[in-house]
C-alpha positions in Angstrom: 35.6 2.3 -24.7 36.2 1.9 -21.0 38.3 4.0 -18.9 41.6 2.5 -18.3 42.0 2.9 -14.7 45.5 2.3 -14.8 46.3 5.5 -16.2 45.8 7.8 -13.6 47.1 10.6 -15.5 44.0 13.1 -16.9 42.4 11.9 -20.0 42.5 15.6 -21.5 45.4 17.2 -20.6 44.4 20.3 -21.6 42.0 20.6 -18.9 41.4 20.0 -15.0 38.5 17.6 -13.4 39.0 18.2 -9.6 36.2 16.0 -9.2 38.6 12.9 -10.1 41.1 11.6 -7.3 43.2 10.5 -10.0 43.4 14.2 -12.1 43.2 15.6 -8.5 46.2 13.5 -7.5 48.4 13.9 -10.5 47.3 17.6 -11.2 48.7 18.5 -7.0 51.8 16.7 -8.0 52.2 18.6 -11.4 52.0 22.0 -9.8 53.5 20.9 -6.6 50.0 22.3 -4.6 47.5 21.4 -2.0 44.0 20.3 -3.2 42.6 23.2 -1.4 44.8 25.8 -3.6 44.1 23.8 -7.0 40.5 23.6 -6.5 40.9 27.4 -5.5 42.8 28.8 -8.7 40.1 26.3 -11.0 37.1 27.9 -9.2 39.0 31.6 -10.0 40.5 31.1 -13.4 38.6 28.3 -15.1 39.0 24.1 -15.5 41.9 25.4 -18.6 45.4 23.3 -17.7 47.1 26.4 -19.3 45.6 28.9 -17.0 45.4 27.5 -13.8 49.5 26.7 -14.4 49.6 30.8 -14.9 47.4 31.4 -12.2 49.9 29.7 -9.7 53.3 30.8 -11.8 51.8 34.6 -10.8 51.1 33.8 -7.5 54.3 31.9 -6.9 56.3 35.0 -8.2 54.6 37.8 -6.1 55.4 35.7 -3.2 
């Protein structure tokens, strides 16, 4: 089956592709961050949806 471009939310939510636009785009939106600092925390904690939303939650909170 084709991809469905019109969906530009992630096709597995459970996990981050920063190498999309789209799942870039609506990931940053999510978490309300830059690329730069999404890419970041993936590269640190791992492409896990559920991490990389703790990862920033921390980070966020010792601010």
């Amino acid at each position: 089956m084709a991809d469905n471009l019109q969906d530009r939310g992630p096709q597995d939510r459970a996990r981050i592709n920063v190498n999309e636009p789209h799942e870039l785009a609506y990931w940053t939106g999510k978490f309300g961050v830059s690329a730069d600092q999404l890419r970041n925390t993936v590269t640190e904690v791992g492409v896990s949806a559920e991490a990389v939303e703790q990862a920033l939650r921390s980070r966020r909170d010792t601010m």
